[in-house]
C-alpha positions as semicolon CSV with decimal commas, in nm:
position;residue;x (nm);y (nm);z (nm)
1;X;2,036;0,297;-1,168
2;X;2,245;0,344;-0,879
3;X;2,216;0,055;-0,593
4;X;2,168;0,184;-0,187
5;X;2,486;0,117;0,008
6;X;2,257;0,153;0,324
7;X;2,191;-0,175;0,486
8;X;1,879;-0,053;0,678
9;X;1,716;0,090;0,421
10;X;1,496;-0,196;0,268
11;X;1,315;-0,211;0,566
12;X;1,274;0,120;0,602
13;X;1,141;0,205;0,253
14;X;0,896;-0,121;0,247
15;X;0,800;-0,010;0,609
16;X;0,676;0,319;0,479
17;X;0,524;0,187;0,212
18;X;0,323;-0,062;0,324
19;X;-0,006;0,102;0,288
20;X;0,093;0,181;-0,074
21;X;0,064;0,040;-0,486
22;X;0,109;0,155;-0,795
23;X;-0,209;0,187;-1,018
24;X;-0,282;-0,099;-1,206
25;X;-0,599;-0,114;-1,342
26;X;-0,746;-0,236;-1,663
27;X;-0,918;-0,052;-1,900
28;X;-1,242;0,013;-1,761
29;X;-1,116;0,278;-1,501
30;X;-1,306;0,589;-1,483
31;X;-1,174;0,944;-1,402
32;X;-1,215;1,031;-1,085
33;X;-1,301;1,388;-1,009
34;X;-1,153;1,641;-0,800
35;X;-1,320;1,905;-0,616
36;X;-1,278;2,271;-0,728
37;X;-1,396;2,451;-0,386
38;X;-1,410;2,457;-0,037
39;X;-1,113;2,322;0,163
40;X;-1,065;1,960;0,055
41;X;-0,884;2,032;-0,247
42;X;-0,885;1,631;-0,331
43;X;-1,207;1,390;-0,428
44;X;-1,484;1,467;-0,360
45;X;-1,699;1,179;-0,332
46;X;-2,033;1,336;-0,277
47;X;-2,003;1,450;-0,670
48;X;-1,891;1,113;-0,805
49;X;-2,041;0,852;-0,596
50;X;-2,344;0,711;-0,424
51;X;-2,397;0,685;-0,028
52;X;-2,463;0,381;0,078
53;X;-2,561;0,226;0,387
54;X;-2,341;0,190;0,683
55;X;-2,331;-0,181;0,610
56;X;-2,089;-0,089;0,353
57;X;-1,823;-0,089;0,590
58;X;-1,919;-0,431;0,711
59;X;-1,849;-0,540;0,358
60;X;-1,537;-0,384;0,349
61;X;-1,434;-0,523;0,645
62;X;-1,489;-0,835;0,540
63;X;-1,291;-0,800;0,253
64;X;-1,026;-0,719;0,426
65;X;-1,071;-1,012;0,657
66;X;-1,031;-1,234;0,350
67;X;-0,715;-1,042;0,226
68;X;-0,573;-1,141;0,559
69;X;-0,589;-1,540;0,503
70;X;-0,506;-1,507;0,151
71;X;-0,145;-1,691;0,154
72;X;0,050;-1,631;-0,173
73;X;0,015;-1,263;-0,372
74;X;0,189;-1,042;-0,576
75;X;0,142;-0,641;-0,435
76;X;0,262;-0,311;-0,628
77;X;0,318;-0,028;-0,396
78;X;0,425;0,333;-0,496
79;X;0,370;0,693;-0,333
80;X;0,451;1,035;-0,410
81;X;0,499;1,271;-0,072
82;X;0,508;1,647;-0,165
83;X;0,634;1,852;0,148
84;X;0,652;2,224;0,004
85;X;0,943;2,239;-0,244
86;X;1,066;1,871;-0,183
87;X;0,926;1,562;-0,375
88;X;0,984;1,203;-0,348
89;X;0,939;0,904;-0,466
90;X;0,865;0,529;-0,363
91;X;0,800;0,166;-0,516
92;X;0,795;-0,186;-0,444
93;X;0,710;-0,489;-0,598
94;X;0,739;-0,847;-0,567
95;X;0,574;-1,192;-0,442
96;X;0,473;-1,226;-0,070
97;X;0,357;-1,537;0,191
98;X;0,295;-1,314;0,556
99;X;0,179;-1,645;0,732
100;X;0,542;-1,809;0,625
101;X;0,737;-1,458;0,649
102;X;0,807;-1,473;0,330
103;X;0,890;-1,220;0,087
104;X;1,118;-1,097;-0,256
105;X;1,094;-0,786;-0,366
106;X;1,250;-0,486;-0,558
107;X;1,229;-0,122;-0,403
108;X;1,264;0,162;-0,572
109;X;1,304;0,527;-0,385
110;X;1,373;0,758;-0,644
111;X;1,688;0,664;-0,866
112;X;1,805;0,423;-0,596
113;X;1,729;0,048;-0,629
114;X;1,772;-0,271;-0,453
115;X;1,632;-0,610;-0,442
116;X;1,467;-0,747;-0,121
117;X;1,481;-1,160;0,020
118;X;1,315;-1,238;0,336
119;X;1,254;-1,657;0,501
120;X;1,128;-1,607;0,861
121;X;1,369;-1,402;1,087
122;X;1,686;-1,376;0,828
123;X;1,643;-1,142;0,525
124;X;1,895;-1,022;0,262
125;X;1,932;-0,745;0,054
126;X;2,102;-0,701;-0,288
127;X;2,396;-0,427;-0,332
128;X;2,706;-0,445;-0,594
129;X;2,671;-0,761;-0,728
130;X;2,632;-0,881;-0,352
131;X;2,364;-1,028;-0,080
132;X;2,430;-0,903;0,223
133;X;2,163;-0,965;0,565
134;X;1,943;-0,743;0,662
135;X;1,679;-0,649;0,931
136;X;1,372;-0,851;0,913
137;X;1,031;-0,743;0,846
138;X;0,823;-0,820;1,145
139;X;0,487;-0,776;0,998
140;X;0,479;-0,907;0,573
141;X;0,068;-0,872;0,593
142;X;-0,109;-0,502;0,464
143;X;-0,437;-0,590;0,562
144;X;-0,450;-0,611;0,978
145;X;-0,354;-0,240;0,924
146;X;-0,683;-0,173;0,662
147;X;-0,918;-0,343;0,899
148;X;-0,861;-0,112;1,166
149;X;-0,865;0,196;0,928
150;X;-1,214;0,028;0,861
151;X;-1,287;-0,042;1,156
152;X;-1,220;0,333;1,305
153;X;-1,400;0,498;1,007
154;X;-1,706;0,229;1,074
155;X;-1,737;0,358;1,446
156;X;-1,728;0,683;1,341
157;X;-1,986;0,708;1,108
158;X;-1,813;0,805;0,807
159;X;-2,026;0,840;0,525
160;X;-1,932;0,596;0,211
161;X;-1,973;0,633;-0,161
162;X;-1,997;0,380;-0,392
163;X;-1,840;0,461;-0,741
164;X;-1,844;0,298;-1,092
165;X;-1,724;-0,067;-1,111
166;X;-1,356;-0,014;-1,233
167;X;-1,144;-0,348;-1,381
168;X;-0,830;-0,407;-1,158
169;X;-0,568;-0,613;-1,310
170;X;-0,739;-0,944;-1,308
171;X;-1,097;-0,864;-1,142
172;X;-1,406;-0,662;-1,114
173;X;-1,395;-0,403;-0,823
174;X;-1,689;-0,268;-0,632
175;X;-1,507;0,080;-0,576
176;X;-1,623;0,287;-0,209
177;X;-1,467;0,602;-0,185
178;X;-1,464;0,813;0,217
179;X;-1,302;1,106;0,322
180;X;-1,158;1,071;0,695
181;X;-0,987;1,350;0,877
182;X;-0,571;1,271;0,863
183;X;-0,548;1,191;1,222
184;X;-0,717;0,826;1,143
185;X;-0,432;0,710;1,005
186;X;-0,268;0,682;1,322
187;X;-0,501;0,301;1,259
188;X;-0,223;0,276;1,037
189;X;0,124;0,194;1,229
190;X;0,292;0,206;0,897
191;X;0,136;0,575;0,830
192;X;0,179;0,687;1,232
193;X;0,519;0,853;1,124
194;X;0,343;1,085;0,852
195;X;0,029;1,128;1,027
196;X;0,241;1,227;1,327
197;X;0,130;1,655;1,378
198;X;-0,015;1,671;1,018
199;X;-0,397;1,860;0,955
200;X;-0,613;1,759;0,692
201;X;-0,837;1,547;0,527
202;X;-0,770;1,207;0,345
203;X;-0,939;1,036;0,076
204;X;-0,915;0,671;0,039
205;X;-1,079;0,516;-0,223
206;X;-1,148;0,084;-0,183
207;X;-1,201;-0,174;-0,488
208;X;-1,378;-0,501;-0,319
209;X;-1,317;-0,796;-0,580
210;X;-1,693;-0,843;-0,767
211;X;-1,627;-1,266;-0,749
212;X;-1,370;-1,374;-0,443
213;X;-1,458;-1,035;-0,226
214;X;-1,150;-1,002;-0,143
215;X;-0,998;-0,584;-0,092
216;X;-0,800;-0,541;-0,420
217;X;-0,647;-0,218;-0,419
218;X;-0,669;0,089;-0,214
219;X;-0,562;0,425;-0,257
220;X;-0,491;0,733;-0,061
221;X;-0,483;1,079;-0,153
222;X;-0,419;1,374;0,151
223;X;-0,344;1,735;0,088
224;X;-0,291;1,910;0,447
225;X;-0,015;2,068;0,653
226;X;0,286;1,998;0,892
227;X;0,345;2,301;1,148
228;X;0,712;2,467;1,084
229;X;0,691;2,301;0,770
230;X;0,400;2,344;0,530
231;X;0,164;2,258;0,298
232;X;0,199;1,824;0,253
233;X;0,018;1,641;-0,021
234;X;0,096;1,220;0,022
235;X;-0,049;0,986;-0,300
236;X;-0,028;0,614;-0,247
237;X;-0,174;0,295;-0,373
238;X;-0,215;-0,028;-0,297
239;X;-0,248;-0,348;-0,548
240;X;-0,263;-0,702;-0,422
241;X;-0,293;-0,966;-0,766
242;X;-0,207;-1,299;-0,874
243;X;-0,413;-1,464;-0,522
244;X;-0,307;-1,733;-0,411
245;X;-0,181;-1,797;-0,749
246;X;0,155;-1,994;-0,844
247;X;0,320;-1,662;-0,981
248;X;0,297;-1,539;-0,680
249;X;0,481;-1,817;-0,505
250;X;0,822;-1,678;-0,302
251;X;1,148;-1,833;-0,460
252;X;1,509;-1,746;-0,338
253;X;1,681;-1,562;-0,618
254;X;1,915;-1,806;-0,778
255;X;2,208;-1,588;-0,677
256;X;2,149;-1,591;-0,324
257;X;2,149;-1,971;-0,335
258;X;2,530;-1,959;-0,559
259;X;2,660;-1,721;-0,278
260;X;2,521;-1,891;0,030
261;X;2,661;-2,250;-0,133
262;X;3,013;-2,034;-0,134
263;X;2,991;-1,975;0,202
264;X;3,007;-1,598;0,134
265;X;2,666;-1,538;0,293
């Protein structure tokens, strides 16, 4: 797998993605189903789900609230962005601490890999058998960005479903499913840059932890259009695991340490 040469593009790649996870649920996740008319062309909660109350959002919030003080997790991010003929492909993984600015992760975009190390304001990435520094992350923490999504869709009025309980990685998940028009995401700074002149609708689907209540997992699904360019679909997801858990503790990769006690940071 070939290793980016690009010294900006860590930041670059998590920045995009950080509204984003792989799927990682256990093995009581149901099918989801898509709609077959009309113009959504993705979920369509109104055939899978239940409306609930608009206090449902005020759970959901809360949740996300809670995410927000969590200290030490693990998060898997991927997405899949579909503009006409062109496809690509994005991942990340790793441990994260926003309140310390702490972070290590690997990022994937397509067949290009690196590794990612981040303590406060200095931040290294890994290329050729080498750490070299790197632009800071100035914002570690996913969930301010959810709670004004929620927040937005709250005042609104969107209507909210509430789906079968689904197992994600190490918890019981409530799962709400809405469908917000594709300009909300501007709620999103991360998502500003793809929301930016794009039409369409979005479906985001939520899994509230059953026992700590804390928001689990999130994905997003849009199919809409760019002018000058075309149709757009964008699939992303969002895990958060191991809470506050010592696997998810931040360590400096053993490397880094050898090449900074060489001097040859």
């Amino acid at each position: 797998m070939k290793k980016s040469k690009h010294r900006r593009w860590p930041v670059a790649l998590l920045g995009g993605l950080v509204s984003v996870s792989l799927t990682a649920c256990g093995p009581a996740v149901q099918p989801m189903t898509t709609a077959t008319s009309g113009t959504l062309g993705i979920l369509d909660p109104t055939k899978t789900g239940t409306l609930v109350s608009p206090a449902g959002w005020l759970t959901l919030a809360a949740g996300a609230e809670a995410g927000a003080q969590v200290q030490d997790y693990k998060e898997q991010l991927s997405a899949s962005i579909i503009i006409g003929s062109l496809h690509s492909t994005f991942a990340v993984y790793g441990s994260l601490n926003p309140a310390a600015q702490k972070a290590s992760l690997a990022l994937q975009e397509g067949n290009t890999s690196t590794d990612y190390y981040q303590q406060g304001q200095v931040a290294y990435y890994y290329d050729n058998g080498h750490w070299s520094r790197s632009t800071p992350i100035s914002n570690l923490n996913v969930y301010p960005s959810y709670e004004k999504l929620i927040s937005k869709a709250s005042a609104a009025n969107v209507p909210l479903y509430q789906q079968k309980r689904v197992y994600v990685f190490d918890e019981y998940c409530n799962v709400y499913t809405s469908v917000l028009p594709v300009s909300m995401l501007s709620a999103l700074p991360d998502f500003s840059t793809t929301a930016k002149g794009q039409s369409g609708q979005v479906a985001v689907t939520w899994y509230l932890g059953q026992t700590d209540h804390i928001l689990r997992k999130v994905d997003i699904k849009s199919v809409g259009g760019v002018p000058d360019i075309g149709s757009m679909q964008v699939d992303t997801s969002t895990l958060i695991f191991s809470i506050n858990s010592p696997l998810a503790k931040v360590s400096i990769p053993p490397d880094l340490i050898k090449q900074l006690e060489n001097g040859a940071g």
